[in-house]
VOGU-3710 file (C-alpha; in Angstrom, 3 decimals, decimal comma):
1> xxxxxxxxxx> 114,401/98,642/93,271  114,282/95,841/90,918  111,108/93,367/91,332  112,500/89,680/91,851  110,721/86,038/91,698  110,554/86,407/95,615  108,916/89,422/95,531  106,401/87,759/92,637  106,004/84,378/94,902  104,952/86,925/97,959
11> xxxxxxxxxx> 102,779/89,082/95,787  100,562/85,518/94,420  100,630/84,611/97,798  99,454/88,078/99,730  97,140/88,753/97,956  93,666/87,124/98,509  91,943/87,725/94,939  95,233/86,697/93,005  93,792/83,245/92,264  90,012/84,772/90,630
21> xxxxxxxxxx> 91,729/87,101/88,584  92,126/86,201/84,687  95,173/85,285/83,544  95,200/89,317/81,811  94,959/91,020/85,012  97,759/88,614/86,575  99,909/89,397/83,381  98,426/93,423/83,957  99,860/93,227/87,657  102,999/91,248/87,094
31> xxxxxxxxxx> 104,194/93,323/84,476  103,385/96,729/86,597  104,774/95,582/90,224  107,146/98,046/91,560  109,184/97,308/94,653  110,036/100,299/97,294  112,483/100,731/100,265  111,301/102,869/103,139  113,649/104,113/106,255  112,314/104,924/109,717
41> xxxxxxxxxx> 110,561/108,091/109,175  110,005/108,162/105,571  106,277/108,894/104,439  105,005/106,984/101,876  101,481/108,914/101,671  101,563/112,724/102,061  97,698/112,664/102,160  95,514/113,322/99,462  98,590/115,186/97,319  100,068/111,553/96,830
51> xxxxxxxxxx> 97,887/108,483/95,031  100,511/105,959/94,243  98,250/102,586/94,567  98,099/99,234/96,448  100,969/99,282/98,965  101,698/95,328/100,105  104,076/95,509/102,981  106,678/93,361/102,696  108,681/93,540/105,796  108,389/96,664/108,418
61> xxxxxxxxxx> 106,244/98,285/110,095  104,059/101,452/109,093  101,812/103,853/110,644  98,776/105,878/109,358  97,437/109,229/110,434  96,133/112,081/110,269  96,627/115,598/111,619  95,038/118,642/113,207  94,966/122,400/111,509  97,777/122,971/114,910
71> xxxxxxxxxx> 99,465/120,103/113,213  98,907/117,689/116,110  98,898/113,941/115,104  96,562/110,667/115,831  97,867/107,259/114,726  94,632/105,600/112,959  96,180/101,950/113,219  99,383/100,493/112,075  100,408/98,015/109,269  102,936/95,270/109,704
81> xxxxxxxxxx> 103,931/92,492/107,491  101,572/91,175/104,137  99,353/94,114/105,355  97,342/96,261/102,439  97,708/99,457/102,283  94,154/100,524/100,884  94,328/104,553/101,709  97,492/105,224/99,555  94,927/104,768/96,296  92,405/106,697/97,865
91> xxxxxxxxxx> 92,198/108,819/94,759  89,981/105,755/93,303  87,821/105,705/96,307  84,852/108,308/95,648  83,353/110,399/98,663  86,885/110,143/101,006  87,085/113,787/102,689  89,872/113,453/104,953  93,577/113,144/104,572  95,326/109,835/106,012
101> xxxxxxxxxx> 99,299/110,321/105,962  101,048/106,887/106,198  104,650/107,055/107,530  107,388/104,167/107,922  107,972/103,680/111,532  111,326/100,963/110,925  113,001/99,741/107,758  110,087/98,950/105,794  110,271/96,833/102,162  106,834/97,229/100,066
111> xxxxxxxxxx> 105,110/96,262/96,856  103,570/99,187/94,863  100,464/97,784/92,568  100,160/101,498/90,248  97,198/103,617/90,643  96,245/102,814/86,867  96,398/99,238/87,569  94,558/98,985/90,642  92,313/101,379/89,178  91,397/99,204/86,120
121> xxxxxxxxxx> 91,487/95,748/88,225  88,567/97,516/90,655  86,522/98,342/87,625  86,900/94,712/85,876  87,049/92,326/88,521  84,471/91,700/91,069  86,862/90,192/93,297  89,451/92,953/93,398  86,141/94,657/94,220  84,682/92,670/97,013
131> xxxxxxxxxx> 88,112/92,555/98,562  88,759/96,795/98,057  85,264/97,213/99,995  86,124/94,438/102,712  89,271/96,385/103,423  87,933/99,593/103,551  85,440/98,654/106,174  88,173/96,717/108,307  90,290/99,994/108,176  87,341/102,085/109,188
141> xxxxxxxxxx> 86,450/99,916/111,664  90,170/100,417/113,270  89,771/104,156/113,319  86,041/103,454/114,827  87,852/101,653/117,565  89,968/104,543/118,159  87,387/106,553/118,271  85,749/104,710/121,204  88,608/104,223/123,072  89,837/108,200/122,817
151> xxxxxxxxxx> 86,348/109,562/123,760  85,312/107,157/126,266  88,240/106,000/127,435  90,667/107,326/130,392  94,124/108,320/129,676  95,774/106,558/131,916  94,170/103,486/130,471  94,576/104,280/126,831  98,437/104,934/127,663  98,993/101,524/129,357
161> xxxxxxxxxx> 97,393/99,926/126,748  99,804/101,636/124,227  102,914/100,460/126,006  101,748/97,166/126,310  101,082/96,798/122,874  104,377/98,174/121,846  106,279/96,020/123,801  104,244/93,058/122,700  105,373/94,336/118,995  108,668/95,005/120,516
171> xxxxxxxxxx> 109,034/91,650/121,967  109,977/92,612/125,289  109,353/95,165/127,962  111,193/98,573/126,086  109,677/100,901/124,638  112,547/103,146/122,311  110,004/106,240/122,289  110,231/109,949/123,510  107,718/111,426/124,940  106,794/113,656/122,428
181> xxxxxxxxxx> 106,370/110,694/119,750  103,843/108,900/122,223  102,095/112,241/122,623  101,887/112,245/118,495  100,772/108,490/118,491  97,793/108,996/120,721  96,710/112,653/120,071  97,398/114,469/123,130  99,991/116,915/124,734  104,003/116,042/125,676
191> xxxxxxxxxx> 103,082/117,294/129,362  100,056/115,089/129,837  102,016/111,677/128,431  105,198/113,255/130,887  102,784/113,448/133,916  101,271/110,140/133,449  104,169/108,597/132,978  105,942/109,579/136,413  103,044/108,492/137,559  103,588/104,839/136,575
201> xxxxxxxxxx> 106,573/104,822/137,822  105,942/106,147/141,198  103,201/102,926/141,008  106,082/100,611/139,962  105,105/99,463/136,474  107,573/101,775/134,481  110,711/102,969/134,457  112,247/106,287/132,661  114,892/106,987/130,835  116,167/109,113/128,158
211> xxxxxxxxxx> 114,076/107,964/124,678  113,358/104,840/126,983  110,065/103,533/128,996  111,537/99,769/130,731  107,677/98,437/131,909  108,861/97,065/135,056  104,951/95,096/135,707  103,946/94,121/132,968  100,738/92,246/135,125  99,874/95,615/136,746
221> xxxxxxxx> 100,278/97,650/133,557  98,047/95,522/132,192  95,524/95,027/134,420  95,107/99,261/134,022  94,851/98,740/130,418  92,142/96,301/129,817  90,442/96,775/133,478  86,232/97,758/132,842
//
């Protein structure tokens, strides 16, 4: 995909160091922007295999995970519009020992800064270097959360909160998911996100269908979600 003015206005403007850099390393990133389409279901970051750069979502949605030696998934957080995608150059980042897979969960439009680039602008400016370390912490502080919330945190709880938060993304009370993707999102087994599930609906806050969860109290469901 060809790089337009748009996409040059949006990078100047998404980016938080753009205005400390020298007028080189805005020349250095102009000149190496690369814009990339993504379809629902694409991966963008096969792990440690792929170090492409600085992703800047555009418009979409992503998700980033990671996955078991039984190959069962955990979303880590997810990334949504003029979000940074710091993990696909982790190749730059010394000391990271884990693989983080980043896949697009709608049609997603991004802005690839190269490996090389982001590489050098790391090493020369102390901004792109301030920011790089700010991010990483902010990411690492999302997977913290998850963390918490996984180990200390019931499953019926943890699942209410999900749907919630997906129809809030959503913008209204669907949820397009199967079972089995839930199950993926949140680390855990088909049967258990099945079971829990049918229990919500027996307690009036969901209802089923095929590829389909309709929250039907959005109050109650709620309530379950962020009650202490």
């Amino acid at each position: 995909m060809n790089v337009t003015a748009g996409d040059m206005r949006f990078i100047r403007d998404a980016l938080p160091f753009w205005q400390k850099l020298t007028d080189g390393e805005r020349r250095l990133v102009e000149n190496s922007l690369m814009a990339r389409g993504y379809s629902a279901g694409d991966v963008i970051h096969n792990g440690s295999g792929d170090c492409f750069g600085l992703f800047v979502i555009k418009s979409g949605q992503v998700r980033a995970y990671i996955t078991s030696e039984s190959g069962k998934e955990i979303t880590l957080y997810r990334l949504f519009d003029r979000d940074i995608c710091i993990f696909s150059a982790s190749c730059i980042m010394k000391n990271i020992q884990f693989d983080v897979y980043i896949e697009a969960m709608s049609e997603t439009e991004t802005l690839l800064i190269p490996t090389p680039v982001f590489k050098e602008l790391n090493e020369s400016s102390k901004a792109v270097t301030d920011f790089t370390a700010q991010l990483i912490a902010s990411r690492f502080s999302d997977v913290m959360w998850l963390l918490e919330r996984t180990l200390f945190t019931s499953f019926d709880k943890r699942l209410a909160a999900f749907l919630t938060e997906q129809c809030g993304i959503n913008g209204g009370n669907t949820v397009n998911m199967t079972h089995e993707a839930i199950a993926s999102d949140l680390g855990t087994a088909r049967e258990v996100v099945t079971r829990m599930l049918r229990y919500f609906q027996t307690e009036g806050m969901v209802k089923l269908s095929r590829g389909k969860i309709t929250v039907t109290d959005m109050k109650k469901l709620s309530d379950l979600a962020y009650s202490k």
